[in-house]
DRENKOLKOL-149930 format. One record per residue (C-alpha): z negated, x negated, y negated; residue in one letter. Coordinates in steps of 0.1 Angstrom, whole numbers, plus 5000, padded with zeros to 4 digits. Layout:
<recs>
ZXYA/...
</recs>
This chain:
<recs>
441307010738X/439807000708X/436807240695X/437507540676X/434707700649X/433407680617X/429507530613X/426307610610X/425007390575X/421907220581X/420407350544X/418107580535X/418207930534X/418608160506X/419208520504X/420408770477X/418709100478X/420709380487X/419309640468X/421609870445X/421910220429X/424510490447X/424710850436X/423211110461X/426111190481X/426811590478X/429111680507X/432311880502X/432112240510X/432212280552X/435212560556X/435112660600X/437512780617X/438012960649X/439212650668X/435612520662X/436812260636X/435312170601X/437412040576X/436311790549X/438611690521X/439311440489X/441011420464X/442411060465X/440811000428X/437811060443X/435310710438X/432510590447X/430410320428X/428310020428X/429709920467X/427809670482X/429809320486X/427109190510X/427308800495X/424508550494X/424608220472X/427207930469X/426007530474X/427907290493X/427707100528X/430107070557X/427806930586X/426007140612X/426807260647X/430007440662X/429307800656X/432407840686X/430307660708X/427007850701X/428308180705X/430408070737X/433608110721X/434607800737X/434807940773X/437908100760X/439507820741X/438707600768X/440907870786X/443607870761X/442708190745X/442408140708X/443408430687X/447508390694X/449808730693X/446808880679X/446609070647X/442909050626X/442509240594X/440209190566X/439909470541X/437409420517X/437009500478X/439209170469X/442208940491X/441308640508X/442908310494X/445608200509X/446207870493X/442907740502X/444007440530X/442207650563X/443808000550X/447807910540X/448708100569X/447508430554X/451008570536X/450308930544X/447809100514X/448009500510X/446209690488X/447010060471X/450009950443X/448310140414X/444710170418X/443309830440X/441809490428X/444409270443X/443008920432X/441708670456X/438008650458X/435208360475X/433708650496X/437108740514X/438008370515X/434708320533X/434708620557X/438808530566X/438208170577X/435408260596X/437508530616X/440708260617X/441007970594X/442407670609X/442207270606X/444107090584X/445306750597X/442306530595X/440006800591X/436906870613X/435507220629X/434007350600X/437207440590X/438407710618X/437108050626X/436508180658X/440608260666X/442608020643X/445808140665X/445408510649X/447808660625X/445208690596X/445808980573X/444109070537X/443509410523X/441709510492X/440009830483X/438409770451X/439309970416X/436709770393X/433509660390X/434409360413X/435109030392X/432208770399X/429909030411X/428209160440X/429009560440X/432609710434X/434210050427X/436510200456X/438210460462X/439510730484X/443110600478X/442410230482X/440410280513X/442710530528X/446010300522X/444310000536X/442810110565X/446210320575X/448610040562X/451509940585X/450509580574X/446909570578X/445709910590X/444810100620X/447610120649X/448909810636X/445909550639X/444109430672X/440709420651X/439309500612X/436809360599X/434509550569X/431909310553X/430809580527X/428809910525X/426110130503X/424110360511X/425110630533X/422910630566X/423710920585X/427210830581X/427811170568X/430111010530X/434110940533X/433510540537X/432210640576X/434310950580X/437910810570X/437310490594X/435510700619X/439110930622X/441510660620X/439610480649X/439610820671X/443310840663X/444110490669X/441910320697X/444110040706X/442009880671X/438509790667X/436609850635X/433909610634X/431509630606X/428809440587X/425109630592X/423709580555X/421309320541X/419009590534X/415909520561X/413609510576X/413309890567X/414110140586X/417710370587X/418810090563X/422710070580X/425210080557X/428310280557X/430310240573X/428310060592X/426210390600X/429510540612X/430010610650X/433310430663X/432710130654X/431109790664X/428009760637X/427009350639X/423609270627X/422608880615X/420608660638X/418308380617X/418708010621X/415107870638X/416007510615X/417507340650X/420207560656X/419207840675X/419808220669X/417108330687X/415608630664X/416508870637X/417308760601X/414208990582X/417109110556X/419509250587X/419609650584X/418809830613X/417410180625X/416110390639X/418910600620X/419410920603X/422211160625X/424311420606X/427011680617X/428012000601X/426612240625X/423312050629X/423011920593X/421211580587X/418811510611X/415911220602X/415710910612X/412610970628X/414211280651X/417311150660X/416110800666X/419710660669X/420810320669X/423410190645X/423209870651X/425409740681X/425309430683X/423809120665X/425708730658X/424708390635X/423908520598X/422108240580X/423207910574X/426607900578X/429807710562X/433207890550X/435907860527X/435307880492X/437507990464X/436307890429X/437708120403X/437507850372X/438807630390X/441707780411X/443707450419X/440907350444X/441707420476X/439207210498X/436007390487X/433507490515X/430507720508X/427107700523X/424907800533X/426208150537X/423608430546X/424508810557X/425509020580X/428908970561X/429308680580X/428008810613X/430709060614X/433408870611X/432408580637X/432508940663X/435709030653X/436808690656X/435908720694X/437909030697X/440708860684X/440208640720X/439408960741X/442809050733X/444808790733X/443108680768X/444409090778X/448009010770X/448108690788X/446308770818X/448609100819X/445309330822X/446009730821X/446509870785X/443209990788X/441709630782X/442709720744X/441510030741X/438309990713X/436010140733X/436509910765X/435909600743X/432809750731X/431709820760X/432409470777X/431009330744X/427509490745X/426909470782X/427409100783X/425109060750X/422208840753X/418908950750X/417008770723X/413308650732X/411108970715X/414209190728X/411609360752X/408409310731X/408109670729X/409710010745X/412210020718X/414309720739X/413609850776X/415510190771X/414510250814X/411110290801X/412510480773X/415510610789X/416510860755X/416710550735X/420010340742X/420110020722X/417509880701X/416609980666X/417009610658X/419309410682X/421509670698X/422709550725X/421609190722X/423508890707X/426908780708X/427708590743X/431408530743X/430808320773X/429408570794X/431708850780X/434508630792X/433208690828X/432509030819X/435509150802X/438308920822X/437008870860X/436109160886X/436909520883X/439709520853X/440209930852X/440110180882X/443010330886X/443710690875X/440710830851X/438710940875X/436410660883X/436610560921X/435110260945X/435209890937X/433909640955X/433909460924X/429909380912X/431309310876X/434009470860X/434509780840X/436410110840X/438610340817X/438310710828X/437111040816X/434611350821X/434711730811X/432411930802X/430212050829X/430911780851X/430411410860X/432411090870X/431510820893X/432210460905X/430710340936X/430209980940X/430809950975X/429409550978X/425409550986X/423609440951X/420309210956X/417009380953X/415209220925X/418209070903X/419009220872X/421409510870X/423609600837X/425409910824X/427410040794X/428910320783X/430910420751X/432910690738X/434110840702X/432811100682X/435511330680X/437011310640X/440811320629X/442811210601X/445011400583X/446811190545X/448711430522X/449911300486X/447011350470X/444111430492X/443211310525X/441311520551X/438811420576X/438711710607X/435211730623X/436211860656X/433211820680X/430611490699X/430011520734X/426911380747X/427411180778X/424611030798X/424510730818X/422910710854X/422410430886X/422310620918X/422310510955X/426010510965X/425410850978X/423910980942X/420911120962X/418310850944X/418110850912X/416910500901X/417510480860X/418910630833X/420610620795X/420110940778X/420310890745X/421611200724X/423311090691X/424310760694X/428110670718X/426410450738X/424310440768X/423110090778X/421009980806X/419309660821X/416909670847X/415909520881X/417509660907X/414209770933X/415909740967X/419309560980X/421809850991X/425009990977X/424910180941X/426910460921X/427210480884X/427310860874X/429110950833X/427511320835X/428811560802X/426211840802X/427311930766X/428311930732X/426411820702X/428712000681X/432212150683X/433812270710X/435712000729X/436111990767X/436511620779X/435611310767X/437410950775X/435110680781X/434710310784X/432310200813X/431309810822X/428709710847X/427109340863X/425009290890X/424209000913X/425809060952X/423309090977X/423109081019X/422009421036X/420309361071X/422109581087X/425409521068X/426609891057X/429510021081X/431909981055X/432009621061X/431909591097X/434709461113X/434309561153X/436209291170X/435809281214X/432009211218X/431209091186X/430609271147X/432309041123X/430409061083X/433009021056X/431708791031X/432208830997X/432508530968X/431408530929X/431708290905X/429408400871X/429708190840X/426108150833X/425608160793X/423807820786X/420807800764X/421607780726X/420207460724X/
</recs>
């Protein structure tokens, strides 16, 4: 089978600055209403200026290493997983090219009919190969994304300001039709992709809000978005990259052989602001949130390239690309797999749900060398800090999320957690208020291996589009709390307790074999006045022997006790070498 993924050029690296000028935000007026629910609303006219297109520079080289390979996205080619009956979405402030050689498969392009920017433009051309191009006949691997098979959609947002530049003019109307478009939009695509942003931290401004709600309403898509190139500053995560139902990719640096083994200095990253309208905007420094879920290759990379002066070539490659722009799209390229591997294998509909693949995503992330330099990455030593101000998670490991996401536990039934004797695997269930939900992992885990956990939810926000205004409904986030108990939750042994970020993530060694509960406890509401909270929960530990075996697996046969034994195959990620 032949390998599937762009490269990484071997050239040097050079990075445009991300700095620009927004307008202060000044947030609608914040009407309540006895149901607990704050209402925020635009006129579609509304704009906002000088977006950031988050672009570096333009040379030429095609030779490097298999980005696929790197990130692992060959365990599911190898698999025959690559992208097909999938839909992928790129909605940006200009269309991806679709006569460039990698990209003539691209026929659907949406944007608002009176208002949007509909040319093509290099930065979509780059980010849309790199989520599915494929290979022309002769061509090589620099030429496919990371799941060629996908239906590959454009959408455009811009209303000016775009040409040859790097910022753009959007606005509510052109992001509202794009993202709720029955060609490209939520409900309709398997995965977006944003590879823009400006500067909205708290994720309090309409570009986080209007995603946020059609993400809540529509979970069966996942809105993955670029982080910024604003770093190494703090609370420097774009929006809507700083919103809260989405999957925020920071860019990983090229070490010169290869390896993606540290941060890139421009990636944004936290700690970030929080906002809500009962609490206001809380700083950076208070709520000490992470936006920034996960991190992929950003520097040094090889895409598609459409020249606009000279429009009749259509076997340009551009490199080497720098950005979180291009992290994000090689993540949602790997969604693209994670569902079409779902479909085939026939998981539950829960496999598809956004906030499963997060959670299978981030809990099978790899943890980059300085990951656990300080208390910032070992959030069991800092248990009200969930993912790290930098990394998140970790880095992209489509290998080991294959394991993760695809073999083990697929979904407990019912939504009320349950027993597995699964040791990896993950669950779709939910909590109420007050209360707590556990699974009980009834195989022995080893003393002394390393033991993971993840949990995601959704801040509560609604959409509602009339003619000319759309509405964003602020209706409540719960704050959920991740826990590892004894199987009989009377030894507490770690714990996620972040407060304003929907995630809880946890990796420690496990300090004694036995059998283990994870405990979702919902103790209360940031804001609002919601009652239950669905919830995405993915685990991986390392089986273990007990001495004596628990009862549970003792089979009493005439004068003799009988051990069931129980098998584990674990892709081990490989070194990025």
């Amino acid at each position: 089978m032949k390998l599937r993924g762009f490269v990484v050029g071997l050239v040097s690296l050079l990075v445009v600055g991300a700095g620009l000028s927004v307008a202060t935000h000044a947030g609608p007026a914040v009407p309540s209403s006895d149901a607990g629910v704050w209402t925020y609303t635009w006129s579609t006219t509304e704009e906002a200026g000088a977006q950031l297109h988050l672009n570096t520079n333009i040379p030429t080289a095609l030779t490097g290493a298999n980005v696929a390979e790197i990130i692992g996205a060959d365990v599911f080619h190898n698999s025959g997983f690559d992208g097909s009956g999938t839909v992928s979405s790129n909605i940006e402030a200009g269309h991806i090219w679709g006569e460039h050689e990698t990209l003539t498969h691209v026929t659907s392009f949406t944007n608002h009919p009176d208002d949007a920017y509909a040319d093509p433009h290099r930065h979509a051309t780059q980010v849309g190969m790199m989520i599915g191009g494929r290979q022309t006949q002769g061509g090589g691997v620099h030429q496919e994304g990371i799941a060629p098979e996908t239906d590959l959609r454009s959408a455009a947002i811009a209303t000016s300001g775009w040409g040859g530049g790097t910022t753009f003019n959007l606005s509510v109307a052109t992001l509202a039709y794009a993202l709720s478009s029955t060609e490209s939009g939520f409900g309709t695509a398997d995965v977006i992709n944003a590879s823009w942003g400006a500067t909205h931290p708290s994720g309090d401004h309409w570009t986080a809000q209007i995603p946020d709600a059609l993400a809540y309403d529509n979970p069966g898509t996942t809105f993955v978005v670029a982080a910024g190139n604003s770093g190494p500053g703090t609370n420097t995560v774009l929006s809507p990259g700083s919103g809260y139902n989405n999957i925020t990719v920071g860019a990983l640096q090229n070490d010169g052989d290869n390896n993606y083994d540290a941060i890139a200095e421009f990636s944004s990253r936290g700690p970030q602001a929080y906002w809500d309208p009962v609490n206001g905007t809380i700083a950076a420094g208070v709520a000490r949130r992470g936006a920034v879920d996960i991190v992929a290759p950003g520097t040094n990379l090889v895409s598609a390239h459409y020249d606009v002066d000279n429009p009749g070539a259509t076997n340009l490659y551009a490199s080497p690309l720098s950005g979180t722009s291009y992290s994000a799209p090689i993540v949602a390229g790997g969604v693209a797999l994670m569902h079409d591997a779902a479909r085939q294998m026939d998981l539950p509909d829960a496999a598809h749900d956004a906030r499963v693949i997060k959670a299978n995503l981030l809990n099978a992330a790899w943890k980059p060398d300085d990951y656990y330099d300080n208390a910032n990455g070992n959030n069991v030593a800092d248990p009200e800090q969930a993912l790290h101000f930098t990394y998140g998670a970790g880095a992209l490991d489509l290998g080991r999320t294959y394991t993760q996401y695809l073999t083990g536990q697929t979904d407990i039934e019912g939504m009320d957690g349950g027993t597995t004797s699964e040791v990896i695997g993950w669950d779709f269930a939910r909590v109420d208020l007050g209360d707590t939900t556990d699974v009980v992992i009834s195989t022995p885990l080893a003393a002394g291996s390393e033991f993971r956990a993840t949990l995601t939810w959704f801040r509560e926000r609604n959409y509602i589009e009339d003619d000319d205004t759309v509405s964003v409904l602020e209706a409540g986030f719960a704050n959920l709390d991740l826990q590892v108990w004894d199987s009989e939750f009377s030894t507490l042994y770690a714990e996620s307790i972040d407060t304003y970020t929907p995630v809880e993530h946890l990796v420690f060694d496990l300090p004694t074999t036995g059998l283990y509960g994870l405990r979702v406890a919902y103790s209360e509401n940031i804001f609002g006045e919601i009652d239950s909270a669905d919830f995405a929960l993915a685990w991986w530990g390392e089986a273990g022997i007990m001495d004596p075996p628990p009862v549970h697996l003792i089979i009493p046969e005439p004068g003799s006790l009988t051990l069931l034994a129980f098998g584990l195959v674990i892709v081990k990620r490989r070194r990025r070498r």
